[in-house]
C-alpha positions in Angstrom: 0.0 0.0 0.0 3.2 2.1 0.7 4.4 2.4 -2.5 1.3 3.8 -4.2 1.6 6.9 -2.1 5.8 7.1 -1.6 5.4 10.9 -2.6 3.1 11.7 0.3 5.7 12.7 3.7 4.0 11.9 6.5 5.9 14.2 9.3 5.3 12.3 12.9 5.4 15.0 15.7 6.0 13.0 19.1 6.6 15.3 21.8 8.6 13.8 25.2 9.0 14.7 28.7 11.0 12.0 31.3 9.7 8.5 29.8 12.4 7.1 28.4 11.2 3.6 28.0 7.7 5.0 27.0 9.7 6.8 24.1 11.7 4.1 22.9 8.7 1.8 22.4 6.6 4.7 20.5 9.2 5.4 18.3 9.3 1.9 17.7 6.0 1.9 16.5 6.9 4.9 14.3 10.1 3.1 12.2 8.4 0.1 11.9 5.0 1.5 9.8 4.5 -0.4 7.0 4.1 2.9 5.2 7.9 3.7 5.0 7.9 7.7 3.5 8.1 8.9 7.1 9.7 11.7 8.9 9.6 11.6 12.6 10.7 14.4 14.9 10.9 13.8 18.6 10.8 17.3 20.6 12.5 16.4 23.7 10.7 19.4 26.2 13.8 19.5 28.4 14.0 16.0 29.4 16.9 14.2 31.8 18.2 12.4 30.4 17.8 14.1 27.1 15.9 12.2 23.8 19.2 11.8 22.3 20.3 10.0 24.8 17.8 7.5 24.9 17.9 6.9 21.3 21.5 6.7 20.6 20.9 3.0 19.2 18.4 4.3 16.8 20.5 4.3 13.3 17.2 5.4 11.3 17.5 8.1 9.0 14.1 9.6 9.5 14.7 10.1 13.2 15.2 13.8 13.6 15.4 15.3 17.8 14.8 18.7 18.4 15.6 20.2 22.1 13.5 22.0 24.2 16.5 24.0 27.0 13.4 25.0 29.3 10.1 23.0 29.2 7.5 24.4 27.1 4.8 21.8 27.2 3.0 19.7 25.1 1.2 22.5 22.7 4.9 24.6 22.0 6.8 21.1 21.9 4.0 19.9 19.0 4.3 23.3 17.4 7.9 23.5 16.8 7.8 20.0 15.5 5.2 21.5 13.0 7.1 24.7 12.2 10.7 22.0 11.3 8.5 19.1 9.1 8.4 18.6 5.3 5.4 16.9 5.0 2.4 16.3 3.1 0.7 15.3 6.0 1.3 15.7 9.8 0.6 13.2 12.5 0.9 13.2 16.3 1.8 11.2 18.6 2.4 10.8 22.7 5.5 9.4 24.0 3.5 7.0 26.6 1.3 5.5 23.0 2.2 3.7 20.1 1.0 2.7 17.3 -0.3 -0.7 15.0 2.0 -0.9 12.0 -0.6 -0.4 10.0 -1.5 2.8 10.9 -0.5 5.5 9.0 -0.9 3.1 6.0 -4.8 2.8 6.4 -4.7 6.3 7.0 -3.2 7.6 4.1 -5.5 5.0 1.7 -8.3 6.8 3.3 -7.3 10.3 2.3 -6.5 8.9 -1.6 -10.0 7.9 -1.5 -11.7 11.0 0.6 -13.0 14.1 -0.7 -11.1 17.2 -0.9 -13.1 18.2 1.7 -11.7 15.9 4.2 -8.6 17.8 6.6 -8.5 15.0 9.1 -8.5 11.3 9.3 -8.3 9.5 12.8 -8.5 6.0 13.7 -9.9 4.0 16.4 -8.5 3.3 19.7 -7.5 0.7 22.5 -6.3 0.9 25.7 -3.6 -1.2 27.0 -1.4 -1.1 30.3 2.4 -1.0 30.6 2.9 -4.2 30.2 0.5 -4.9 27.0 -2.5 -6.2 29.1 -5.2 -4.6 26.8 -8.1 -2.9 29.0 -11.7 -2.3 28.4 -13.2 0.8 26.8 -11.7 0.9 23.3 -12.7 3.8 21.5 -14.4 3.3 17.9 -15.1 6.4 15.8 -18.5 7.3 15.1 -18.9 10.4 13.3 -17.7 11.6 10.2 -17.6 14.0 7.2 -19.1 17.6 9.4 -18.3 16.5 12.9 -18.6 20.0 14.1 -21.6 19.4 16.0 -20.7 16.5 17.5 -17.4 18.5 18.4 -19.1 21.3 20.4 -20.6 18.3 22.5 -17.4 16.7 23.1 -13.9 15.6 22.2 -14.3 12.9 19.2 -10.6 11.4 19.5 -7.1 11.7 21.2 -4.3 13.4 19.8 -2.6 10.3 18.9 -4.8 8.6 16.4 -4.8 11.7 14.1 -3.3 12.4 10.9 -4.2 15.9 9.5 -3.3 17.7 5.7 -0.3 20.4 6.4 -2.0 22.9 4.2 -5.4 22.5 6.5 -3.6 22.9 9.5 -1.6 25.9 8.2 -5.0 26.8 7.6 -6.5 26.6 11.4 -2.9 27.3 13.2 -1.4 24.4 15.1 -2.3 24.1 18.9 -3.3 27.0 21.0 -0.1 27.4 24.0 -2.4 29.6 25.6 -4.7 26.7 26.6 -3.3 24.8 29.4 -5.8 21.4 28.4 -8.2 20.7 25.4 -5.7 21.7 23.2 -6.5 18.9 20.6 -10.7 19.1 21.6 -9.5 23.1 20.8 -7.5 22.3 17.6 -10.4 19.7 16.3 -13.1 22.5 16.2 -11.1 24.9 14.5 -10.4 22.4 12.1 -14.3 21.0 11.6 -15.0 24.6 11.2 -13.7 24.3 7.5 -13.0 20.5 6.6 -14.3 17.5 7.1 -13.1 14.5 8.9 -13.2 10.7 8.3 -11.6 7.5 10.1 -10.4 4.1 10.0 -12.6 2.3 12.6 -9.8 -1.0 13.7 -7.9 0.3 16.8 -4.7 0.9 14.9 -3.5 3.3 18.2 -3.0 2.1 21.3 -3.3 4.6 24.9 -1.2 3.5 27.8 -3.0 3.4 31.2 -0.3 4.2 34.0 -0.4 5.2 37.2 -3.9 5.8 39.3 -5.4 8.5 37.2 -8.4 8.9 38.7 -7.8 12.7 40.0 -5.6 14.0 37.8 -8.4 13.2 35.0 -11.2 14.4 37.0 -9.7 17.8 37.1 -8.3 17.9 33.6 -12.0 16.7 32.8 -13.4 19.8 34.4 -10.6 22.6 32.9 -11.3 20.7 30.0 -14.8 21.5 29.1 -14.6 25.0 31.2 -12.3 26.0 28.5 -13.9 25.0 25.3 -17.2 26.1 27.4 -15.8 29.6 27.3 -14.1 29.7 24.3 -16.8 28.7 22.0 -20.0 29.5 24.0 -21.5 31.3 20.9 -20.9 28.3 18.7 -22.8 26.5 21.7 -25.4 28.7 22.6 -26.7 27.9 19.1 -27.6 24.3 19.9 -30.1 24.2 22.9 -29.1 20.4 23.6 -25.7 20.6 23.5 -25.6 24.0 26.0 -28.1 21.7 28.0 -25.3 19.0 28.2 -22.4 21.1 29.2 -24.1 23.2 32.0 -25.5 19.3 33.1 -22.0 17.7 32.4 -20.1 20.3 34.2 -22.3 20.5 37.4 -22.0 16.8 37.6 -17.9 16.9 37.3 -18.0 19.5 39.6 -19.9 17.7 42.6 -18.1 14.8 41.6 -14.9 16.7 42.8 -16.8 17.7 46.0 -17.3 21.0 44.6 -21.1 21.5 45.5 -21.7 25.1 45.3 -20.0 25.2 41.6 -21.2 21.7 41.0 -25.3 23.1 42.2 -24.7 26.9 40.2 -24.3 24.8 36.7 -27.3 22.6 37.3 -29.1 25.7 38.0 -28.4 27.1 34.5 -30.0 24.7 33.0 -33.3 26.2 34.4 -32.8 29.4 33.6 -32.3 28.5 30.4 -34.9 27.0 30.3 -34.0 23.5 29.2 -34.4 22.0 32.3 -34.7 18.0 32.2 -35.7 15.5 35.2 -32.3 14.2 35.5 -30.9 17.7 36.4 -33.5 17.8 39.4 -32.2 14.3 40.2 -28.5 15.4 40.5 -29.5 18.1 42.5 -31.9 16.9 44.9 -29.0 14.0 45.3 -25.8 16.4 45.6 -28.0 17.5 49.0 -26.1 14.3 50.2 -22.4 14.1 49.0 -22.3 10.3 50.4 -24.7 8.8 48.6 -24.5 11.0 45.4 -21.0 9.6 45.0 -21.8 6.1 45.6 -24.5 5.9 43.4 -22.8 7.4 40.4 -19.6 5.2 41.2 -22.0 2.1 40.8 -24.1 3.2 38.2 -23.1 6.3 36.4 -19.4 6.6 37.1 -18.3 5.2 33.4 -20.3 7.4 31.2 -19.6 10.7 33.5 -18.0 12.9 30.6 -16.0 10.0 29.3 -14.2 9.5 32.7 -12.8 5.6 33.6 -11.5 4.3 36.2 -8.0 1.7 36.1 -7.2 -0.1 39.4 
């Protein structure tokens, strides 16, 4: 499949911070696509010890490391990697996943065949831990072509499983460094905004579960969706539904991290907005009591509350 496309660069921009053996095994992934007409260019964001370092037995010719002296985070790291590549094409990826083989293959097939239309292709997703134990809750694509609805609702895909035309994201700008999360929900909407997307459904990426997560992601969860709440609230405020399910969405993440004045104010909105539902007046009458609130949606709701999971 390689070969019918050996003009089309794909540049691979793989930002890194302190995981070594994370790094070496998703640069692995990288060299060993069976689509071959790769650049890939590791930002080390002030790592010790540095990227070079780490892959001083990599001999591949398509391996290019940039330096970060002071960290810049994840947004600036994937933005320099942008402003160096060549390619036709740009795809991301995290130093903690890795990819199927087949990947960027599938990928590129789908863009031959796709309208001109289409800025974006994505793939599905798995989970696996650190040691290759594959977890529950992969993620299969759903929506294509004008995803921008679907967008304002909620984030569609990870940063890794996307592959996205240079000229389009020329087009948008790369990530925004002024948002401190959401930068790839951020960078999707500017992007459905004037293309389309598509996907390859199979799980060709795989996202590493390490570590107990479960705080960390409830509060990137709620800066999450306060951010794109903000930024885009007239886009939003066009779609009755969707406003209905962020002010809902946010006043449960926010009881959920025993904030219950915030948590009750966003719940509230939904009234005055008149597109008040039952199930807002069941999270409020239940955030009256924090203990059983949280132990009912542990057993019952936990899973589907904004995408949230849970690895023990």
């Amino acid at each position: 499949m390689a070969d019918s496309f050996a003009d089309s660069l794909v540049s691979v921009v793989l930002p890194t911070h302190n995981r070594p053996a994370m790094l070496k095994r998703a640069v692995s992934s990288v060299l060993e696509q069976t689509y071959e007409n790769i650049e890939l260019i590791v930002v080390d964001d002030a790592s010790s010890p540095g990227a070079d370092r780490v892959l001083r037995e990599v001999s591949d010719k398509r391996l290019i490391v940039l330096r970060n002296e002071k960290k810049l985070g994840g947004s600036a790291s994937r933005n320099r990697g942008i402003e160096k590549s060549r390619g036709v094409y740009t795809a991301f990826l995290d130093d903690d996943d890795s990819w199927l083989p087949t990947k960027i293959d599938e990928q590129i097939a789908c863009f031959e065949k796709a309208s001109p239309r289409v800025g974006m292709v994505y793939t599905g997703y798995r989970y696996e831990t650190t040691d290759g134990r594959v977890v529950p809750g992969a993620g299969k694509p759903i929506v294509r072509q004008d995803v921008l609805v679907a967008l304002l609702r909620g984030c569609i895909t990870t940063t890794s499983t996307a592959t996205i035309r240079r000229d389009c994201l020329d087009e948008v700008g790369g990530f925004d460094e002024n948002m401190p999360a959401a930068q790839e929900w951020d960078l999707w909407i500017r992007l459905a905004k004037r293309f389309h997307f598509e996907y390859v459904a199979r799980p060709l990426t795989r996202l590493t579960i390490h570590g107990d997560q479960l705080s960390a992601d409830l509060k990137r969860k709620i800066e999450a969706r306060r951010l794109i709440f903000d930024k885009y609230s007239e886009d939003i405020g066009q779609h009755p539904d969707i406003l209905r399910d962020h002010l809902k969405r946010l006043g449960v993440l926010h009881l959920l991290a025993s904030e219950k004045g915030t948590g009750r104010r966003f719940l509230l909105r939904c009234l005055e907005k008149k597109i008040f539902q039952p199930d807002v007046l069941a999270h409020l009458i239940l955030s009256l009591a924090p203990g059983l609130y949280a132990r009912i949606v542990k057993k019952y709701g936990m899973f589907n509350a904004d995408g949230i999971t849970f690895f023990h």
